[in-house]
Chimera marker file (.cmm) of the C-alpha trace (Angstrom):
<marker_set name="trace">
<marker id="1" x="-14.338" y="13.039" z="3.772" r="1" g="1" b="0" radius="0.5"/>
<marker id="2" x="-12.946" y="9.365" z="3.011" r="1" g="1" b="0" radius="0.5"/>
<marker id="3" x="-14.905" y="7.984" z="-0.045" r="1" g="1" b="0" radius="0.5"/>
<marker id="4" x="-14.744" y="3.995" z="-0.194" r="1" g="1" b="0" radius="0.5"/>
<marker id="5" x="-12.348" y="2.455" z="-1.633" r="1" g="1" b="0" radius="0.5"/>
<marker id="6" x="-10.637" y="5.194" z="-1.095" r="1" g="1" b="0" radius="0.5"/>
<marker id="7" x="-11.191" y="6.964" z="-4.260" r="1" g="1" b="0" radius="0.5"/>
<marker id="8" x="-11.412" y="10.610" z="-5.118" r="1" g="1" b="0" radius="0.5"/>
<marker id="9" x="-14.885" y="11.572" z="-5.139" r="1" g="1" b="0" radius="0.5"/>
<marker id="10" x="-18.357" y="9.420" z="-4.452" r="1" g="1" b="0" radius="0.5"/>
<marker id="11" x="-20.349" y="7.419" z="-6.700" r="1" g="1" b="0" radius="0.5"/>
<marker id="12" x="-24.089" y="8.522" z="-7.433" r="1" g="1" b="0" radius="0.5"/>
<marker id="13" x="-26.771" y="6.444" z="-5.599" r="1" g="1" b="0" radius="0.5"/>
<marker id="14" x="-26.910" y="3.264" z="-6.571" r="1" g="1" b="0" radius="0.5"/>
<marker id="15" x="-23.751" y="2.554" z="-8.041" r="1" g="1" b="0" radius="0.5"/>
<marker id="16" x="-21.163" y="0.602" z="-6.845" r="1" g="1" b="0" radius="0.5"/>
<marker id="17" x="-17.104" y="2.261" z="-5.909" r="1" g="1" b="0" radius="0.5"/>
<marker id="18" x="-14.390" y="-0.106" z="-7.356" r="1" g="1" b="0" radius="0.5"/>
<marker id="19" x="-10.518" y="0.606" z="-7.449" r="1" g="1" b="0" radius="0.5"/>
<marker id="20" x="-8.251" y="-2.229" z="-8.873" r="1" g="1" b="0" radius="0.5"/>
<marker id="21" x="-4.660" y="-1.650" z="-8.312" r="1" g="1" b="0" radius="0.5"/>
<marker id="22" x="-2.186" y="-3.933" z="-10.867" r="1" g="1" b="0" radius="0.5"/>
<marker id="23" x="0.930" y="-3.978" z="-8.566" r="1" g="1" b="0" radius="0.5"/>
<marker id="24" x="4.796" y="-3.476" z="-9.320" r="1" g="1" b="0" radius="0.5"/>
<marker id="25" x="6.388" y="-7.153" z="-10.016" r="1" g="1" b="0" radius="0.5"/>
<marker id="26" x="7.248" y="-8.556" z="-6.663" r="1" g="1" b="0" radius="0.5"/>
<marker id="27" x="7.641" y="-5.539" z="-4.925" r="1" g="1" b="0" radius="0.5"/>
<marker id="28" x="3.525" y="-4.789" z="-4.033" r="1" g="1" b="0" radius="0.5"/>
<marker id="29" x="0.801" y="-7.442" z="-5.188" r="1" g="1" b="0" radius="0.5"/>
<marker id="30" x="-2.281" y="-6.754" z="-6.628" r="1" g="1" b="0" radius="0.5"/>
<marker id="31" x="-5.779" y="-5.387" z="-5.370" r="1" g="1" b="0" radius="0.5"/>
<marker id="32" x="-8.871" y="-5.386" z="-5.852" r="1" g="1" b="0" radius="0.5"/>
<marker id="33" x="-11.173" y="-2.847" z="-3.946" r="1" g="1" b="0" radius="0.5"/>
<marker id="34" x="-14.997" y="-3.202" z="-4.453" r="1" g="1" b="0" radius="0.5"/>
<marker id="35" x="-17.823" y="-1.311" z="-2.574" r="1" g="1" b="0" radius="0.5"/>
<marker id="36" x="-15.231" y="-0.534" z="0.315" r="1" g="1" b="0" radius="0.5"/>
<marker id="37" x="-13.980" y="-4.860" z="0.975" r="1" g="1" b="0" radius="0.5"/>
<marker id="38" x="-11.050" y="-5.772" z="-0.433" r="1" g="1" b="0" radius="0.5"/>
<marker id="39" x="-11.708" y="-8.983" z="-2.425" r="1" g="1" b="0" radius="0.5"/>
<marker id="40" x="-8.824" y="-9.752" z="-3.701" r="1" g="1" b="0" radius="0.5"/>
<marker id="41" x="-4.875" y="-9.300" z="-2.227" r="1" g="1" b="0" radius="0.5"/>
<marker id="42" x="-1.549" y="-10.353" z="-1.246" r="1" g="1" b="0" radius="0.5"/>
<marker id="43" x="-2.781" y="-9.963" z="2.522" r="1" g="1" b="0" radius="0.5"/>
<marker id="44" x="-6.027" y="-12.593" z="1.412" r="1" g="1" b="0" radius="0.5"/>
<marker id="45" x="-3.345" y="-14.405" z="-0.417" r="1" g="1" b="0" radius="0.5"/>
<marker id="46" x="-5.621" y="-15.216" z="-3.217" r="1" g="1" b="0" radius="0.5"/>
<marker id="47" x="-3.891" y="-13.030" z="-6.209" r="1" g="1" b="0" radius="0.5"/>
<marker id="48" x="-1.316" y="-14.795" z="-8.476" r="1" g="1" b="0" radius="0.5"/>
<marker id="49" x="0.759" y="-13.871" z="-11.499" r="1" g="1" b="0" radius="0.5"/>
<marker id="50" x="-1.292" y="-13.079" z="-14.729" r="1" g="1" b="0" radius="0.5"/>
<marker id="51" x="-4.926" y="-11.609" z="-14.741" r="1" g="1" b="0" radius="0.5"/>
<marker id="52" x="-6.466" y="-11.506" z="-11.373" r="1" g="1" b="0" radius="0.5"/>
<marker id="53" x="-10.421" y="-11.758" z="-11.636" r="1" g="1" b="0" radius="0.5"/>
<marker id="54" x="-12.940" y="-11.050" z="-9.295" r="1" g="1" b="0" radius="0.5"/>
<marker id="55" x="-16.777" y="-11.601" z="-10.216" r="1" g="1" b="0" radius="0.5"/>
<marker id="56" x="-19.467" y="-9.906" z="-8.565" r="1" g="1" b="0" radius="0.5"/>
<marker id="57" x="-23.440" y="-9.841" z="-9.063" r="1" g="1" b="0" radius="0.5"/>
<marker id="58" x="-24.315" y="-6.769" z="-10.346" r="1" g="1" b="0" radius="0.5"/>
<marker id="59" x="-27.018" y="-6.148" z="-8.263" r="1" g="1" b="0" radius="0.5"/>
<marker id="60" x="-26.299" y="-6.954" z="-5.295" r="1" g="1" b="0" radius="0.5"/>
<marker id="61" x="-22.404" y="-6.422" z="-5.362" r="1" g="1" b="0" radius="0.5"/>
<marker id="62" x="-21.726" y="-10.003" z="-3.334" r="1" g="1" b="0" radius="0.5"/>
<marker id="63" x="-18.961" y="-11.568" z="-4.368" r="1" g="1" b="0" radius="0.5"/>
<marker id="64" x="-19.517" y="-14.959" z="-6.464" r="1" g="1" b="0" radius="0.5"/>
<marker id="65" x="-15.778" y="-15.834" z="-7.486" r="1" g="1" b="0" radius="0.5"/>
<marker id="66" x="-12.318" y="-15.107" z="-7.816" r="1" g="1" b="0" radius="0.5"/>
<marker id="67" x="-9.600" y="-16.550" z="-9.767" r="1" g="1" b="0" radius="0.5"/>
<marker id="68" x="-6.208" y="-16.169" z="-10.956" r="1" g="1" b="0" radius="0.5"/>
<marker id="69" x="-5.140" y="-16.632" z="-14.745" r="1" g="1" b="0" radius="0.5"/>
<marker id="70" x="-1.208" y="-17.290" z="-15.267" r="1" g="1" b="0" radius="0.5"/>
<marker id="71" x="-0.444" y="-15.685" z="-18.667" r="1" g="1" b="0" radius="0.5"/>
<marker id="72" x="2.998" y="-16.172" z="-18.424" r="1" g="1" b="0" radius="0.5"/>
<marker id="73" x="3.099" y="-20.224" z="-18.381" r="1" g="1" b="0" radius="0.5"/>
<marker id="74" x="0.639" y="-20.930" z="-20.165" r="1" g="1" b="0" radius="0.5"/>
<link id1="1" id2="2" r="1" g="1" b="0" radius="0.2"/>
<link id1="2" id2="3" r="1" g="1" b="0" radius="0.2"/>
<link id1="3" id2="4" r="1" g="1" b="0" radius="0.2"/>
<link id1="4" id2="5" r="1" g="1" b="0" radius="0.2"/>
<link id1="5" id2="6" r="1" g="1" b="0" radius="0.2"/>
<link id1="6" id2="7" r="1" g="1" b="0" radius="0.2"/>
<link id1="7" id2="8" r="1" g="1" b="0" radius="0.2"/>
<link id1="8" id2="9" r="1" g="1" b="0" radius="0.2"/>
<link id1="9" id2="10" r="1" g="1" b="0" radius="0.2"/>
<link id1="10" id2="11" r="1" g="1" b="0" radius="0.2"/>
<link id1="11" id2="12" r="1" g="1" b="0" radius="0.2"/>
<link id1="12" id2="13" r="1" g="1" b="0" radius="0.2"/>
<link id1="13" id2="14" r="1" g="1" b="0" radius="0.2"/>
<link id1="14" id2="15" r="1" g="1" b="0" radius="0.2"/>
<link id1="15" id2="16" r="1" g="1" b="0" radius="0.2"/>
<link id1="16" id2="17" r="1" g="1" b="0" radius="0.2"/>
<link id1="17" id2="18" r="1" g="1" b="0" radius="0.2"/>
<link id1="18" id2="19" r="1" g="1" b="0" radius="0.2"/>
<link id1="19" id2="20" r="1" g="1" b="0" radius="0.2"/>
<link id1="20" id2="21" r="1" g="1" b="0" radius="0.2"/>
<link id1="21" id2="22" r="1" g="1" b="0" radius="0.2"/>
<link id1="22" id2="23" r="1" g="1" b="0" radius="0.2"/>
<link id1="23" id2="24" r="1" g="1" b="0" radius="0.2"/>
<link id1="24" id2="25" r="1" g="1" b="0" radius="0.2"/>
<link id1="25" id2="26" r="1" g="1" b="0" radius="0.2"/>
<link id1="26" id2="27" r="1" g="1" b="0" radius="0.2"/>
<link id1="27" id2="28" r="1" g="1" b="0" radius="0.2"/>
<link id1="28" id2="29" r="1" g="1" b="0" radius="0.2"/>
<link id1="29" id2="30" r="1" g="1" b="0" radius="0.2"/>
<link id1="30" id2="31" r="1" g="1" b="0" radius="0.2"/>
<link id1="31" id2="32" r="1" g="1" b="0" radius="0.2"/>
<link id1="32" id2="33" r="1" g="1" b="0" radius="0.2"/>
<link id1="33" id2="34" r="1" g="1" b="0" radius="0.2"/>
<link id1="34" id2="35" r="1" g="1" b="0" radius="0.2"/>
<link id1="35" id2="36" r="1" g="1" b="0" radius="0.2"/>
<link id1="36" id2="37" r="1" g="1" b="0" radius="0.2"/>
<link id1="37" id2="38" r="1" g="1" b="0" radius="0.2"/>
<link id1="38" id2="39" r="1" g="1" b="0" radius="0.2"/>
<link id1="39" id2="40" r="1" g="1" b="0" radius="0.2"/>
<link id1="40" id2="41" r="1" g="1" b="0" radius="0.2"/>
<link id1="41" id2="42" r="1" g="1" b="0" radius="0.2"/>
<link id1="42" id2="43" r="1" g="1" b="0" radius="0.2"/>
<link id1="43" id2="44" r="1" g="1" b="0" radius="0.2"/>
<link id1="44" id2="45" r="1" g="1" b="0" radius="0.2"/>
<link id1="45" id2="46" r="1" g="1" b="0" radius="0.2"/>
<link id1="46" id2="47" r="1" g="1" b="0" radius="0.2"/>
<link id1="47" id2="48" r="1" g="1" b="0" radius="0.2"/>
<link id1="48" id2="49" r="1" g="1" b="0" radius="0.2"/>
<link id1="49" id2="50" r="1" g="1" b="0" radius="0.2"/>
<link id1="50" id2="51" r="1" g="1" b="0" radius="0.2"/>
<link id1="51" id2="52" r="1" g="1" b="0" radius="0.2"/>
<link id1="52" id2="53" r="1" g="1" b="0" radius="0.2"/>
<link id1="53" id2="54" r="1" g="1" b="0" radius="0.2"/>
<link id1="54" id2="55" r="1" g="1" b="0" radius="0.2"/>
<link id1="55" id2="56" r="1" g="1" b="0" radius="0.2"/>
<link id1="56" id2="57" r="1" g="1" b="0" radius="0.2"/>
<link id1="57" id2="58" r="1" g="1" b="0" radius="0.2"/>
<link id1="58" id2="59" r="1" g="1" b="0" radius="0.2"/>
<link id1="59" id2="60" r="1" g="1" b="0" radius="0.2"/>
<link id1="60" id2="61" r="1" g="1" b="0" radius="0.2"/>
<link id1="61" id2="62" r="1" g="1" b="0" radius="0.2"/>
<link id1="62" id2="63" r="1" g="1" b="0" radius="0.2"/>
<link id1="63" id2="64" r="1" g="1" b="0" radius="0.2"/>
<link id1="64" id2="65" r="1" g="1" b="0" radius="0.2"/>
<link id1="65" id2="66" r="1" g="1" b="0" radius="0.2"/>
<link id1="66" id2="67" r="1" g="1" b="0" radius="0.2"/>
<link id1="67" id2="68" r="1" g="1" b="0" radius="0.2"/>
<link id1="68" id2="69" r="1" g="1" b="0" radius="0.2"/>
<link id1="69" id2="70" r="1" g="1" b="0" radius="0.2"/>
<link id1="70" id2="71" r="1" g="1" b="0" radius="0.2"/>
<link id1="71" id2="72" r="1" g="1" b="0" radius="0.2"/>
<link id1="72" id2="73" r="1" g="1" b="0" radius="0.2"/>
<link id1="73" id2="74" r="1" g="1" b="0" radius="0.2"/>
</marker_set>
């Protein structure tokens, strides 16, 4: 059976499936998976160099923000 965001096994009622995948330099951008949408990726074009953040009510699970944070310049 196909678990979302394509994880391994299911999460217990009423908790939420995440996956957040870092990337490989240039080569494949970031991800971040959470209850089955994709919030954040090179396809949505809203990842960046540094720390890629993605905040979410924790009740509901709808997204309220992303943002990118460029560690590298400053």
């Amino acid at each position: 059976p196909r678990h979302k965001c394509g994880n391994q096994k299911s999460c217990p009622p009423n908790y939420f499936a995440f996956k957040i995948i870092s990337g490989a330099a240039n080569v494949v951008g970031p991800s971040i998976c959470f209850d089955d949408r994709i919030l954040m990726s090179s396809v949505k074009n809203n990842v960046g160099r540094g720390l890629n953040i993605a905040l979410v009510n924790g009740t509901d699970g709808k997204l309220l923000k992303t943002g990118t944070f460029d560690m590298y310049s400053g």
